[in-house]
C-alpha positions in Angstrom: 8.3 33.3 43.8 8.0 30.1 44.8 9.5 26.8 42.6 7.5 23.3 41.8 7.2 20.8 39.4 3.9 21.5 37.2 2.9 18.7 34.9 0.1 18.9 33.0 -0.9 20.0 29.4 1.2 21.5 27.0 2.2 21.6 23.5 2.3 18.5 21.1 5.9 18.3 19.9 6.0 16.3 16.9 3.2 14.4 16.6 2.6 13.6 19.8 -0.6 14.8 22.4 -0.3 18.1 24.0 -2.9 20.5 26.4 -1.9 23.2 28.5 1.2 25.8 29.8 5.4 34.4 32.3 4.3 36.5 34.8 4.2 40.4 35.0 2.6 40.7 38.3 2.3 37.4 38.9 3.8 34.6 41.4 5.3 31.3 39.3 5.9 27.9 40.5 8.4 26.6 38.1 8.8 23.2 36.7 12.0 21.3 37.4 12.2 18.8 34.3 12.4 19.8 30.9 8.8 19.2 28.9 5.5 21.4 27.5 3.3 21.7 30.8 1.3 24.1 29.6 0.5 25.5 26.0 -1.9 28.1 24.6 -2.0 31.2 22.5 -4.1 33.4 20.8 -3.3 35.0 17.7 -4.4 38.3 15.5 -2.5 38.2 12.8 -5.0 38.9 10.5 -8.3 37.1 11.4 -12.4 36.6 10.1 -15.2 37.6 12.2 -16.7 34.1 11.3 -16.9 33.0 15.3 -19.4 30.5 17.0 -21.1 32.7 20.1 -23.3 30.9 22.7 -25.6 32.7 24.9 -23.4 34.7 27.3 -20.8 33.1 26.5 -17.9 34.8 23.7 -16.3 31.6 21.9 -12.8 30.6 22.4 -11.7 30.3 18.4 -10.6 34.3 18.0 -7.1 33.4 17.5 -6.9 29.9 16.0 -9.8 30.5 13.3 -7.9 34.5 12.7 -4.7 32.1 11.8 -6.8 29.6 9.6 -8.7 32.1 7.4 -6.5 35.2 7.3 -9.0 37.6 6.8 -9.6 40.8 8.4 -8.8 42.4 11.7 -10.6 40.5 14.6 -11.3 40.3 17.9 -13.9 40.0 20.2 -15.1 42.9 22.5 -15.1 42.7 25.6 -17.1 44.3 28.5 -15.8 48.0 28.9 -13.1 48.2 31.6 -13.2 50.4 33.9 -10.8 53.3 33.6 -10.8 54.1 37.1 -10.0 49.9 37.9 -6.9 49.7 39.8 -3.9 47.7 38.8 -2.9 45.3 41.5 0.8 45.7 43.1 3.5 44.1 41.6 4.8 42.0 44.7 3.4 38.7 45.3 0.4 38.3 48.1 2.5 35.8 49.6 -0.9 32.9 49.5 0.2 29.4 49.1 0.5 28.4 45.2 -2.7 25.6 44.6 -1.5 22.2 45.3 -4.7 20.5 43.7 -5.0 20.1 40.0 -8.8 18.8 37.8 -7.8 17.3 34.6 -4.3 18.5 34.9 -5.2 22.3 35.2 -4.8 24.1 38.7 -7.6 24.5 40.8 -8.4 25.3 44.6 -8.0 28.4 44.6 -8.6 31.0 47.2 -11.7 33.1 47.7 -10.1 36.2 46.9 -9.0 38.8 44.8 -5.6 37.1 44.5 -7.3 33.6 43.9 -9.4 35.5 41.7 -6.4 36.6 39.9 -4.3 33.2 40.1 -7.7 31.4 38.5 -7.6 33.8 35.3 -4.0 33.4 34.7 -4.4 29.4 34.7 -7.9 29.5 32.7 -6.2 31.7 30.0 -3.2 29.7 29.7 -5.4 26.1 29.8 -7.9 27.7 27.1 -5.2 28.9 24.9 -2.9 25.6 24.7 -3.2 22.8 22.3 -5.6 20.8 24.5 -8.2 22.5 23.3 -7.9 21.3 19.6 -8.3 17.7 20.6 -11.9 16.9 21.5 -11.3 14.5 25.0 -8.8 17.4 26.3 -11.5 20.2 25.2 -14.1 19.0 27.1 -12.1 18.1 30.1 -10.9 21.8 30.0 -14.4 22.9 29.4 -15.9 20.8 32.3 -13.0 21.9 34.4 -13.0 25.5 34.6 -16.1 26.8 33.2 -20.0 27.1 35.6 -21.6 23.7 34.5 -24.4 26.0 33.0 -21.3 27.7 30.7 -19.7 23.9 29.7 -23.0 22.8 28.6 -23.8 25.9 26.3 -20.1 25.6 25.2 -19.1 22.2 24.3 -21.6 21.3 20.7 -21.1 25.1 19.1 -17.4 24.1 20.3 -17.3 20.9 18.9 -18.6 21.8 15.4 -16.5 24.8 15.1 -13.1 22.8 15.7 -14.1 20.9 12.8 -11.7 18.6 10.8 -11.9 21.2 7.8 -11.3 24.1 10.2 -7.9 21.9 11.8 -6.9 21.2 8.2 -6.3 24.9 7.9 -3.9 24.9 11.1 -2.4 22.0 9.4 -3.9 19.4 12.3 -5.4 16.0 11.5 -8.9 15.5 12.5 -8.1 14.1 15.6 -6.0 17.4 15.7 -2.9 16.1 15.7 0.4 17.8 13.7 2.2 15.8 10.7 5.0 13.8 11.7 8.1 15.8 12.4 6.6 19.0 13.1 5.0 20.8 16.4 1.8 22.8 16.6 2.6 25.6 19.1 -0.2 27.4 21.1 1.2 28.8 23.9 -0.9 31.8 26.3 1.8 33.3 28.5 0.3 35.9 31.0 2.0 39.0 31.9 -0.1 40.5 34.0 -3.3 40.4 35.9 -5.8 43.6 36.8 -9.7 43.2 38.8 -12.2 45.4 37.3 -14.7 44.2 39.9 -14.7 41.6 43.1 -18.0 41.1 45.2 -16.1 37.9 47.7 -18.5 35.3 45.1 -17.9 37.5 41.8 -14.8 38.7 40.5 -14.2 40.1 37.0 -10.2 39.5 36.0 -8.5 40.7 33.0 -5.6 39.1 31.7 -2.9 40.7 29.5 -1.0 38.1 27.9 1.4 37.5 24.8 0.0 34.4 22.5 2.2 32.1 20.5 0.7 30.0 17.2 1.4 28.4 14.4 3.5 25.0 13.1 6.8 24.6 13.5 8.8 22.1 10.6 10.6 22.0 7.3 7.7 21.9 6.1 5.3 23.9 7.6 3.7 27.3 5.3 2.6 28.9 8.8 5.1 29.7 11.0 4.7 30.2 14.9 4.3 34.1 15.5 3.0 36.0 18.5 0.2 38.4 19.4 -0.9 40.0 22.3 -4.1 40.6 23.7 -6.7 40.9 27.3 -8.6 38.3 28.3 -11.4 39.2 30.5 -13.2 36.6 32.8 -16.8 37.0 34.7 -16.1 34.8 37.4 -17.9 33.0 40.4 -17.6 31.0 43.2 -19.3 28.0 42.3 -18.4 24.8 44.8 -15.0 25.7 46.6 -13.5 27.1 43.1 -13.4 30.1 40.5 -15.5 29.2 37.6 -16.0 30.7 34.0 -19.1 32.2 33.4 -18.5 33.9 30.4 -15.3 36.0 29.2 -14.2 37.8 26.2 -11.1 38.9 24.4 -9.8 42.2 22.9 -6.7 43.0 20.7 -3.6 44.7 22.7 -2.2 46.1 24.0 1.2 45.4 22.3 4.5 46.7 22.5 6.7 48.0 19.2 8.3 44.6 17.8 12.0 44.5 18.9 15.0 43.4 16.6 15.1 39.8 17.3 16.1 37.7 14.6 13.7 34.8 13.8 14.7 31.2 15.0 14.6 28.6 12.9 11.9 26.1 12.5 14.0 23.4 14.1 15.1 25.9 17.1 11.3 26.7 17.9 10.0 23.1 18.1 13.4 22.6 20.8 12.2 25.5 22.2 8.8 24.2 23.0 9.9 20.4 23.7 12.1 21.3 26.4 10.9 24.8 28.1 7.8 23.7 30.2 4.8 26.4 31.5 3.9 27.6 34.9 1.3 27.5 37.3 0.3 30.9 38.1 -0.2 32.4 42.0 -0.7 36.3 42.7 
């Protein structure tokens, strides 16, 4: 494990801007100041199957619209995993943590399986923070980390489905920002990483991770709860990077709940103020 300072997105504690923020078999640089580097979460709380799908592409709203609407179970299916895939070995591959970030999200990383893996652990954690519910940091993101063929077909479903009615719900402004004196929380914390399939220009990724969501503050009626779930990404090597080419989420799997008591409203938004995220290297 190696240790670093990681600016860069993360959750937007009490009214301010925030973007994007672990590790089961993964190698973490950790920041050395206090601050949100990273947010993101998913959540399945209970959920509607009213998503926004573009071609080849599953939409990025499973969790956030589940937690506006409280419907139904949902989730999105992904491509069957191989039951035969193997799980990759716990120690770390010992390749040099990316030094290069585009808009604030890691990037350079190596053309392997271990790049491969380091690149899915970022994307989740930069498509699951509160970036994405402000339209200049979505599209960055977007732009960023997805094939320019995927960001096209993305960004307008994207931008009609984070609506101002649909951030009303999660208690956000239309610009998407929280009411004063509280903290939106969406947090994507990765615990693990496992190929399904690597070709040296293609790589398929999953990535189990525990999600975080919901508003902290005295006045908040949504509280920030956690979910877990796999994120799968069809990547390819597109001009010296990993890029998204389409990827899709499933519930699980989750461990039994353990006995920790609750924090307060006002312990959770200290929480996420002053315990940054990580930048993720296999």
């Amino acid at each position: 494990m190696s240790l670093g300072d990681e600016p860069g997105y993360g959750d937007a504690p009490r009214g301010q801007d925030g973007g994007y923020g672990g590790s089961g078999q993964t190698r973490t640089r950790l920041p050395d100041r206090p601050g949100d580097v990273y947010g993101g979460a998913r959540r399945g709380r209970s959920s509607s199957r009213s998503l926004v799908t573009v071609v080849g592409v599953v939409v990025l709203l499973i969790a956030a619209i589940a937690f506006a609407n409280r419907g139904g179970d949902d989730s999105s299916s992904g491509n069957g995993d191989s039951d035969k895939a193997k799980t990759s070995p716990t120690a770390a591959s010992g390749t040099r943590p990316v030094e290069s970030k585009a808009a604030g999200i890691p990037s350079g990383f190596a053309q392997s399986e271990q790049g491969a893996q380091s690149a899915a652990a970022n994307y989740a954690v930069a498509l699951g923070s509160t970036g994405m519910f402000k339209a200049a940091s979505r599209h960055d993101i977007v732009n960023s980390i997805y094939t320019s063929a995927a960001a096209g077909q993305l960004q307008g479903p994207m931008d009609q489905a984070y609506s101002a009615d649909f951030l009303s719900k999660l208690g956000l402004d239309a610009d998407g920002n929280p009411p004063k004196g509280s903290t939106f929380v969406s947090r994507t914390i990765p615990v693990g990483t496992k190929v399904q399939q690597y070709g040296g220009t293609g790589a398929k990724v999953s990535v189990w991770y525990m999600g975080l969501i919901g508003m902290s503050g005295q006045t908040s009626t949504d509280p920030v709860s956690s979910t877990w779930k796999t994120w799968t990404f069809e990547l390819q090597w597109d001009n010296g990077d990993w890029k998204i080419v389409t990827d899709s989420q499933k519930d699980g799997p989750a461990p039994v709940p353990g006995d920790d008591k609750a924090a307060t409203s006002d312990e959770i938004s200290k929480a996420i103020e002053e315990y940054g995220g990580f930048t993720y290297a296999r």
